[in-house]
Every structure is written in structure tokens, then in C-alpha cells.
N, C-alpha and C positions, 0 to 999 in steps of 0.2 A: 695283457690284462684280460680277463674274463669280459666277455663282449655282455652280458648282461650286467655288472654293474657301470659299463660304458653309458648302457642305454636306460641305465637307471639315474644317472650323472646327467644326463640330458633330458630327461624329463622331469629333472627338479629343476635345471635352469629355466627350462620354457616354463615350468608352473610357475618361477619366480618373475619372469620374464608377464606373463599374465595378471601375476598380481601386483605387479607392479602397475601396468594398465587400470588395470578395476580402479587402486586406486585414488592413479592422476583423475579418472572420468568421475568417481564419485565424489572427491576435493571440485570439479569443477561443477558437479550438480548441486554442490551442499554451496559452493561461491555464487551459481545463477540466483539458486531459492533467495538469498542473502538480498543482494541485487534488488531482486524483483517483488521482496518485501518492503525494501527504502524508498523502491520507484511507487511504491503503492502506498505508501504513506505520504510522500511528497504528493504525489497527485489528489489524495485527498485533503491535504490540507490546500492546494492549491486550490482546488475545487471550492470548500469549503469557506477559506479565505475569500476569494473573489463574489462569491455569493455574497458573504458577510458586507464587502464593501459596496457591493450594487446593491444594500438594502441600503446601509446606511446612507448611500450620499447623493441614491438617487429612489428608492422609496420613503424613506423615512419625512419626509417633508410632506409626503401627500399623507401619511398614514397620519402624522400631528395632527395636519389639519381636520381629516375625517374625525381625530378625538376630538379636536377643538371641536366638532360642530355638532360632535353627539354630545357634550358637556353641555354648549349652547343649548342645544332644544331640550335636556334633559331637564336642564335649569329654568325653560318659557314652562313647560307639563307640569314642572312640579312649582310653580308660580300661579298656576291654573287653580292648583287644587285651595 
């Protein structure tokens, strides 16, 4: 056979051989992105979340009371007038 479409036979495998690399690594780029959009949503709800419940069950009692006690004096000022 003619040695240049030998080595043209062979430079389409390796070009196939390469694209087939590109791509498994770009499948694996576009699965990390994937990933590490769930992991960032999880973590902000977790985030989020546990905020939410260190308001509720351990500020929220003191915060009542602070309104309770601006309602109180609001109500002694305006008993003044």
C-alpha cells in the first residue's frame, strides 16, 4: 500500500484516539460543575437552615421579650400623655 495513506490511516486514529479523551475529561468537567453546584446548594441550605433554628429556639425568646418590654413602656409613655 501507498505509505502515505498508511500514515494518513494513522493519524485519524490518534485524532480519534484524542477525541475520544477531550471527551471523557470534558463529561468529567461538566459531572465535577454538576457536583459542586448540589454541594453548594446543600451547604447553603445547611447554612441557612441551622441559622434559622439557632434563631428560633434560642433567640427568639429573648427577642419576645425585648418586644414585650418595648410594648410595656410604650403603653406606661403613651398612659403619660
Amino acid at each position: 500500500m501507498d505509505p502515505e495513506i498508511e500514515e494518513l490511516k494513522e493519524l485519524a486514529r490518534a485524532q480519534s484516539r484524542i477525541a475520544e479523551d477531550t471527551n471523557r475529561i470534558v463529561h468529567k468537567l461538566h459531572r465535577g460543575v454538576w457536583w459542586g453546584r448540589i454541594w453548594t446548594l446543600l451547604w447553603w441550605a445547611a447554612v441557612l437552615g441551622i441559622g434559622g433554628a439557632t434563631y428560633y429556639y434560642y433567640l427568639a425568646p429573648y427577642v419576645d421579650q425585648i418586644q414585650a418590654l418595648y410594648g410595656n413602656a410604650r403603653g406606661i409613655f403613651e398612659n403619660f400623655r
